[in-house]
N, C-alpha and C positions, 0 to 999 in steps of 0.2 A: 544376592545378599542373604538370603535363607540358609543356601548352603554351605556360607561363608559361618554363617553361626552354628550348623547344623554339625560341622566340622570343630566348630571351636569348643560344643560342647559337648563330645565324644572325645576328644582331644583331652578335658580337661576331668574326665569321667573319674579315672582310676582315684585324681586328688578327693573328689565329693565324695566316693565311696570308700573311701581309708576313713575319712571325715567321721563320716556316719559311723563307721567301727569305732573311732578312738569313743564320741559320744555315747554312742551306745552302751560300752566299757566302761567308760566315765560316770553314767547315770544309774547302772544296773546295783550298784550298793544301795541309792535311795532306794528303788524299786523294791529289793529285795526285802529292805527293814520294814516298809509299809506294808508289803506281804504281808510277811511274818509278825507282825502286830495285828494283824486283824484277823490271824488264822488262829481254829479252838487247835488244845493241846494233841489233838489228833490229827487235824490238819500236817500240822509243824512237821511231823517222822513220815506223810504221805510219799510211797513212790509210783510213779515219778511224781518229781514235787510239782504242785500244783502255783504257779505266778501269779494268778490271779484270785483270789480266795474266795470260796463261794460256799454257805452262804459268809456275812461278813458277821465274826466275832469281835464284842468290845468288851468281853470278861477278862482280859489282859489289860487293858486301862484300869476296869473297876480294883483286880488284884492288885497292882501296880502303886494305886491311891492307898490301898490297906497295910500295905509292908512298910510304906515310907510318906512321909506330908510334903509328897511333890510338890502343893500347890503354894505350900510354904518357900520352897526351894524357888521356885519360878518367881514369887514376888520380889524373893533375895537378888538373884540375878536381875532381874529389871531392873532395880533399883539403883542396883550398884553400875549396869549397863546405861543407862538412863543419865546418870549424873557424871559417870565416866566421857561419854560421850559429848556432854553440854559444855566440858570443862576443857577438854580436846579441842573443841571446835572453836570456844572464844581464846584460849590461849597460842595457839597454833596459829589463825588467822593471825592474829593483834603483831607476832612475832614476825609470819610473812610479811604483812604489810609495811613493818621496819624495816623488813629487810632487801624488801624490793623498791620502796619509794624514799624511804629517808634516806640521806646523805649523812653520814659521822663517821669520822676517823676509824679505822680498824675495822670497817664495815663485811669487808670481803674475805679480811683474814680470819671473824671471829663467825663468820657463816659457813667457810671453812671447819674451822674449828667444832662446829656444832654439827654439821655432815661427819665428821671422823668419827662424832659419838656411836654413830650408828655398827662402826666394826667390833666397840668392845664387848664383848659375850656379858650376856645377863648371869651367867653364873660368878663373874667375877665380880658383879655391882650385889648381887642378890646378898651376900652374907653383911657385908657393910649397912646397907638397907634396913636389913631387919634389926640391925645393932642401935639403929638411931630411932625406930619405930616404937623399939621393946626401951630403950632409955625414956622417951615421952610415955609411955606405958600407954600405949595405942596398939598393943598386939590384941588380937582377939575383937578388933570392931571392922570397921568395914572404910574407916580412913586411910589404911595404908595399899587398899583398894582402889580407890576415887583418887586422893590427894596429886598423885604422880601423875595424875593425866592432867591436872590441870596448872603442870608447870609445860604444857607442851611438848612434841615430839617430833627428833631429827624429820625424819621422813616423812612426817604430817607439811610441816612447817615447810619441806623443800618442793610438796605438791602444790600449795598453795602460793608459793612466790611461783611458782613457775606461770601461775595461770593471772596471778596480779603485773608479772612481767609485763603479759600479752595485751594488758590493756592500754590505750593509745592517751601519748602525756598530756596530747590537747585536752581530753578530758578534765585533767585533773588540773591544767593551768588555768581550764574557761572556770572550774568550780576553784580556784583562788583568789581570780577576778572579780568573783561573785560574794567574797570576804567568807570563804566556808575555809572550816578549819581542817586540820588532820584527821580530826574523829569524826567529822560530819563526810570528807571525802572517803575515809573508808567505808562507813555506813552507812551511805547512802550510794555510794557510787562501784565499789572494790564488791562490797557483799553481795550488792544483786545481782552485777554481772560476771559474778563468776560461781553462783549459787549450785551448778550443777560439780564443780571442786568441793565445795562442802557439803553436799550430801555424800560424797563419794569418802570425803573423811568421815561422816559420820558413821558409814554406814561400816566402813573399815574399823573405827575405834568400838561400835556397838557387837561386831564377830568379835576380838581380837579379848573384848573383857567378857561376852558372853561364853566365849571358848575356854576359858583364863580357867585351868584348875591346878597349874603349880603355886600362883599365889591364895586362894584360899588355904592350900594344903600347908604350905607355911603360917600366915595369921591367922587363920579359923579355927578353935580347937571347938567353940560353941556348938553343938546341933542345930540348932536355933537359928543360927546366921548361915549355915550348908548355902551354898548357892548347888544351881542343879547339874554341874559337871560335878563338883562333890558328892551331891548324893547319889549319882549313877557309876563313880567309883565305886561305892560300896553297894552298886543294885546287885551286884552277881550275887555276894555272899549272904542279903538278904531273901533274893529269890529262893535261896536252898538248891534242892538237887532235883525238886520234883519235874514232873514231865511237862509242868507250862513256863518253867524257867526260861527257857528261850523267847516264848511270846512276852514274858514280861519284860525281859532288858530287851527287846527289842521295841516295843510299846514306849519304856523310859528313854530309847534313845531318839525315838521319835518325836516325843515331846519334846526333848532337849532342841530339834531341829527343828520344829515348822516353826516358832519367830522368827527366825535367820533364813529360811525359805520367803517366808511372807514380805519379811524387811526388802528381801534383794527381789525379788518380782516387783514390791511397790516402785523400788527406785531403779530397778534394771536403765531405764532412759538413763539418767542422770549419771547412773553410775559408768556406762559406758562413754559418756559426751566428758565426765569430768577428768577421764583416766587419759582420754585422747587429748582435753584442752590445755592439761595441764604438760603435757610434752611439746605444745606449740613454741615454746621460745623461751631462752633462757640468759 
């Protein structure tokens, strides 16, 4: 038996260690930026370059806060990530669950219909968009930001029926028998078990507005409202030319990146249970 396994995992070597390359590969940009953020401006041009930085510099954060009001930037983006995300999650659900439990007329053809939305290019919806944003004279706030998330989303909407499919209809017959209604079966019975589908949305729509800097670059003309992929557009030409220019945009982009780090380590379980639960049946 030993050497039945002993073979299968020499047999299966070459796959683990391509593995370990492609990761390797894969994670060496973070490495590098958290380097380079914590290394002085001398460090930075060291040959050979030094990976792990020693001692560790955080004059690159303190420069970083004086050129630009990151901390302003970062409240911008929560906020807008924050309320993007709460709006995602109840509207996207509320829509699966129509579309996986209710029965009405045109049900299949108009869920159809709302998967096709997902092939048409945001560039051909984008100028429309801002035509009806800028008529309400909501250009320049932070509603045409938030607003669209919380009419719900193809792709949102097609993860969460998949994982509302998989739930078993006795359930939801014994809580009919029991006089509960739609909104009581969804909320009490659709949300909890399939909670690790909606962190997984969540965490997807919390990247996808955190990342977001073509739309500030359209409605943001404010300083004030910069979210922080905005302001690290403009870190280069803030930095200047001098010699800790690289510790500084590499500082700004590292900040730009441990919420989204932190997010995805807190929810890693869920996020992998929801991605798998929701392909279970459809």
């Amino acid at each position: 038996m030993e050497n039945v396994f002993l073979r299968k995992r020499v047999r299966n070597s070459p796959a683990y260690i391509l593995a370990i390359l492609v990761s390797l590969l894969a994670i060496f940009p973070i490495l590098w930026a958290i380097s380079s953020a914590l290394k002085s401006p001398q460090q930075q041009y060291q040959w050979p370059p030094q990976l792990v930085p020693w001692p560790i510099y955080l004059g690159n954060f303190s420069r970083l806060f004086e050129i630009m009001p990151m901390g302003r930037y970062l409240v911008n983006s929560t906020t807008i990530s924050v309320l993007s995300m709460v709006g995602m999650c109840i509207s996207s659900s509320m829509a699966a669950y129509a579309f996986a439990r209710l029965h009405f007329r045109g049900r299949d053809l108009l869920f159809g219909v709302l998967l096709a939305t997902m092939m048409i290019p945001y560039a051909i919806t984008m100028i429309p968009t801002f035509l009806i944003f800028s008529r309400l004279k909501l250009v320049d706030t932070y509603i045409p930001l938030i607003a669209p998330n919380w009419l719900g989303s193809a792709f949102m909407v097609f993860l969460l029926r998949q994982a509302y499919m998989a739930i078993p209809q006795e359930l939801v017959d014994a809580a009919k028998l029991d006089g509960a209604s739609h909104f009581h079966i969804f909320l009490r019975i659709f949300v909890p078990l399939t909670m690790p589908t909606m962190v997984t949305v969540a965490l997807l729509q919390f990247l996808f507005s955190w990342n977001d800097l073509l739309g500030p670059l359209i409605y943001i003309n404010n300083p004030d409202l910069y979210t922080v992929q905005r302001g690290l557009s403009l870190l280069l030409g803030r930095a200047g030319t001098g010699i800790d220019r690289r510790g500084i945009s590499m500082a700004g982009a590292l900040l730009g990146m441990v919420p989204m780090l932190a997010l995805y380590i807190f929810g890693q379980r869920y996020f992998i249970s929801g991605l798998t639960r929701s392909g279970l049946k459809g």
